[in-house]
N, C-alpha and C positions, 0 to 999 in steps of 0.2 A: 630476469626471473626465468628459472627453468623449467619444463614442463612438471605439471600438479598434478597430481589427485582429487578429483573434487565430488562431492556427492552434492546432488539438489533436492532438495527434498520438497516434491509440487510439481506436477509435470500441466500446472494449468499452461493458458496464456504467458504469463509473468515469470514463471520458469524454466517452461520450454524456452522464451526467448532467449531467458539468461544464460541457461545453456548453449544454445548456435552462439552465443558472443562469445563465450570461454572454449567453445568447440574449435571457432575462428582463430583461436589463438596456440590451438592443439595443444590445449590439456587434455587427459584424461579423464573424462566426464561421465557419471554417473546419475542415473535419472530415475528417482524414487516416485510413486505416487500411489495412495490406496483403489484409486481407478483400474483397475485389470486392462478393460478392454482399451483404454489410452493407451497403456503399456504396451501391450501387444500391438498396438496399429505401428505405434513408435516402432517395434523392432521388425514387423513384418511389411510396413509396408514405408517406413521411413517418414510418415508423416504424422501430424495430430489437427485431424480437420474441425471436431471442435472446438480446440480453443486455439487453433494457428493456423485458418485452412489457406491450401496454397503452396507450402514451403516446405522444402523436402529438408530432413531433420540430417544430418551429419554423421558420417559413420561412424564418427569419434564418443557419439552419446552413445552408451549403454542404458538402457531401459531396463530397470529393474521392478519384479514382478513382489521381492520379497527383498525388502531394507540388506535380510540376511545374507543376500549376494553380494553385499558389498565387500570391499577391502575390509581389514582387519583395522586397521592403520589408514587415514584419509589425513592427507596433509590441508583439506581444507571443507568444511559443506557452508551453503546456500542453503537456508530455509524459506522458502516461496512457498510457502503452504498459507491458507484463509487462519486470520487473528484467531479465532475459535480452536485452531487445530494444532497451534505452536505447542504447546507444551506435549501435548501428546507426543508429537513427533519427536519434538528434543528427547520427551524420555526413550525411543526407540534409540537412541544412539551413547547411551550410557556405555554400554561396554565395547565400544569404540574406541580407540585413541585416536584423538583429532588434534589438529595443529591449531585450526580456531577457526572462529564461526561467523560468518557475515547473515543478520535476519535482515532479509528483503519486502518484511511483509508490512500490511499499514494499518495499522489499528489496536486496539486496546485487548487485553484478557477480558473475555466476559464474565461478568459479576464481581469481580478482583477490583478490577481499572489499572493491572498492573502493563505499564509499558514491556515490549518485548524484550526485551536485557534485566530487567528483571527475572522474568521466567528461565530467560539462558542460565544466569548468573546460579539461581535457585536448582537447578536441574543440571546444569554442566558446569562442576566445580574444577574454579582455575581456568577452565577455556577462556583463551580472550575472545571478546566480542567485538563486531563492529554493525554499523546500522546502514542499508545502503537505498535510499529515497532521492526523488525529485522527479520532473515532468519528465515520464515516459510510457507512451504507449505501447503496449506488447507488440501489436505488429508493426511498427514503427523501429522499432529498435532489430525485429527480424529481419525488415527489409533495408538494413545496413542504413538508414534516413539519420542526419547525425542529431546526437542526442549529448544532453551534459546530464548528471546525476552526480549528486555529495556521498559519499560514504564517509564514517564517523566513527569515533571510538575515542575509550577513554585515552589510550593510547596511540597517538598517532603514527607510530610505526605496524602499528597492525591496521591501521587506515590506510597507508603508504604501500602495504603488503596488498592486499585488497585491490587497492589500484593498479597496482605493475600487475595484477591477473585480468581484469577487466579492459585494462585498454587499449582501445584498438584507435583506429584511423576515425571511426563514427562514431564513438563510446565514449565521451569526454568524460574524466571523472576529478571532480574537485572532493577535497578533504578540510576537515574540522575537527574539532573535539567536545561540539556540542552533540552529546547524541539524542540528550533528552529534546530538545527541541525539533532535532530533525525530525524524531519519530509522530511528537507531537500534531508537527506542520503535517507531515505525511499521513497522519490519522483525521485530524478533526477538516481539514479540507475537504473529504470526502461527504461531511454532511453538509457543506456551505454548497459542495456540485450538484444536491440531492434540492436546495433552496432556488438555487440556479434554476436548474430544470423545471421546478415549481412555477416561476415567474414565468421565462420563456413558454413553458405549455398551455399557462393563461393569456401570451399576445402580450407581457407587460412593455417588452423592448428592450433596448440595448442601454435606454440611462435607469432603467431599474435593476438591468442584470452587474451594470457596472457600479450599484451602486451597495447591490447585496455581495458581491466580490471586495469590494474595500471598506464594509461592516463587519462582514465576515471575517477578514483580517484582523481587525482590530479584537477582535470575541477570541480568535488564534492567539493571538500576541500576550492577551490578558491571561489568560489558561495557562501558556508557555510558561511566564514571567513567574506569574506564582506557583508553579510546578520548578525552579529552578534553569529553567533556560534562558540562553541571551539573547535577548529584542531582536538583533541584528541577525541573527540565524533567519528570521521570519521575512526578513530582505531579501533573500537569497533564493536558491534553487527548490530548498527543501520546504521555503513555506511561501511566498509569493508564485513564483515560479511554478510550483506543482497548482497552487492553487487558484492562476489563470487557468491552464492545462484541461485542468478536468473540469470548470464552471462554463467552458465555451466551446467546448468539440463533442461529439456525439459518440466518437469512442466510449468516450467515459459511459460506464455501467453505471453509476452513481447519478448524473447527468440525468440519463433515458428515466432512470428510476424515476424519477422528479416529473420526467415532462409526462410519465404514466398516473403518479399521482394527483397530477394536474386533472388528466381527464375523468377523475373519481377511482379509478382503477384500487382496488386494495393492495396492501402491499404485497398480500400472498401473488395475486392476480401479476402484480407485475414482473416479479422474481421470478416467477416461471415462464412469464414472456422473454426477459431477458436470456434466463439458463444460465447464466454464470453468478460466480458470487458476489454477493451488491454487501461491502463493507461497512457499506456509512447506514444501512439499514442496524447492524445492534451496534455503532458507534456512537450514534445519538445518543442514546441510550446511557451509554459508559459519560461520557460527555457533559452531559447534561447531573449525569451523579457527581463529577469533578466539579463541575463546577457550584454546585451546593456544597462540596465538602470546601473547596477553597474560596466561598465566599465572594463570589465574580458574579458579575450580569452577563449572559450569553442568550442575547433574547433571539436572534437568528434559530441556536439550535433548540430555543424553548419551542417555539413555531413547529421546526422540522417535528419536534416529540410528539407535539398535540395531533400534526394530519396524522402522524405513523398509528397514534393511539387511539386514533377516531375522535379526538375530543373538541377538535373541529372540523372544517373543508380546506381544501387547499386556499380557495376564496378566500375565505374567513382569516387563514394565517396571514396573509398580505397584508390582508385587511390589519390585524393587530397591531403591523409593526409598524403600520403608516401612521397610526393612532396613538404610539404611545407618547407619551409627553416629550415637549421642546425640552435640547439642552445643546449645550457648547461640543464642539464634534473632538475636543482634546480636553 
């Protein structure tokens, strides 16, 4: 593949990193975000010390203060922008011509519950899309530490395309053409990491946390399944794999979340401790509407809903799911 055009659109954690990998590979990279003073740290002083301190950002990224600087013509963008903000942003790039669209973000439309290729689909007619998820931590992937990630699409030559831009020597990237499950895996994990943290912050231990890790997949699998996706997807990178990832290391924002709810903390309380964007906080939410509308039991995320909602303690959620009635585990 030849040198790209790329615009990102997110200059958090998760796309600045994207960026240094596609940097590393000297494309031409473009770095969108509605943060000013990110922007400008990015161009004047080469770095972004809240959400990637440490690592001097590549001269090859352009920092851009206003979408409007961008090319006319972008033979590819990254959307790393927070689930809330995708649509917005896709409609920023309407009058664009794009070669096609890789969304890197993980979560639901709020109040919709539409998956993000949806929204592509809806707002950039004809662009082909792909979906690019699986366990990877932001600073992790900037410190060259090696990583694998699936990218997807309906089309697996624009999965293939995706890939020869992404990889490097540390950037492993496997492809599929489930996107709906990827995306799935890569959303509702974040509230089984948010249950995680729950346990761990009350002292439950390692055979409760491993045991709300392989509930929690099973609550994944069921969503997926009746959503259109294949079982076997949730084997893989994008829904086991992400979903060790972020229920067992402290990276995880979703994680922390959990072990602050633990200690009564409210969710506002926590979110401002953290300072970054905590997903699985309105993906419950979405989640939890799915799974009423498709007729599933997902008592894991009923739990997360009640502490988020106040309509128990974190205690008391444990408490629920220890109680609920015997049954056969298949």
């Amino acid at each position: 593949m030849g040198i790209q055009s790329v615009l990102i659109q997110g200059a958090g954690s998760w796309g600045t990193a994207l960026a240094m990998v596609l940097a590393r590979n000297d494309h031409h990279i473009y770095l969108w975000d509605t943060n000013l003073n990110t922007i400008q740290e990015i161009n004047s002083n080469r770095s972004n010390e809240k959400y990637l301190p440490g690592y001097k950002i590549p001269k090859n990224i352009t920092a851009l203060e206003s979408i409007e600087e961008a090319p006319n013509v972008i033979d590819k963008v990254i959307c790393a922008v927070p689930s809330h903000a995708v649509r917005s942003s896709l409609n920023l790039l309407k009058s664009f011509s794009i070669g096609s669209i890789c969304i890197a973000t993980k979560g639901f439309e709020p109040n919709t519950q539409n998956l993000n290729h949806v929204i592509a689909k809806e707002v950039l007619i004809n662009c082909p899309i792909a979906i690019l998820t699986g366990p990877s931590f932001a600073m992790e992937v900037a410190a060259e530490l090696p990583t694998a990630v699936t990218i997807s699409s309906e089309d697996i030559e624009i999965a293939n395309s995706f890939s020869d831009l992404f990889h490097t020597k540390t950037f492993r990237i496997y492809i599929h053409t489930d996107y709906i499950g990827a995306q799935i895996g890569g959303a509702v994990k974040n509230v089984m990491a948010i249950a995680a943290g729950i346990s761990d912050g009350l002292g439950y231990g390692c055979n409760a946390r491993s045991a709300l890790i392989t509930r929690g997949l099973s609550e994944i699998i069921r969503l997926g399944v009746a959503m259109g996706a294949k079982e076997e997807t949730f084997m893989g990178l994008a829904g086991l794999g992400d979903l060790i990832l972020t229920c067992t290391d402290n990276q995880s924002r979703n994680r922390r979340f959990g072990i602050l709810l633990s200690k009564n903390y409210s969710s506002e309380r926590a979110c401002k401790e953290i300072n970054q964007e905590v997903e699985g906080l309105n993906t419950t939410k979405e989640v939890s509407l799915l799974a009423k509308k498709n007729e599933i039991e997902m008592p894991i995320t009923e739990q997360v809903l009640n502490v988020l909602d106040s309509r128990c303690t974190a205690m008391d959620a444990v408490k629920n799911l220890l109680n609920r009635e015997q049954r056969e585990e298949f």
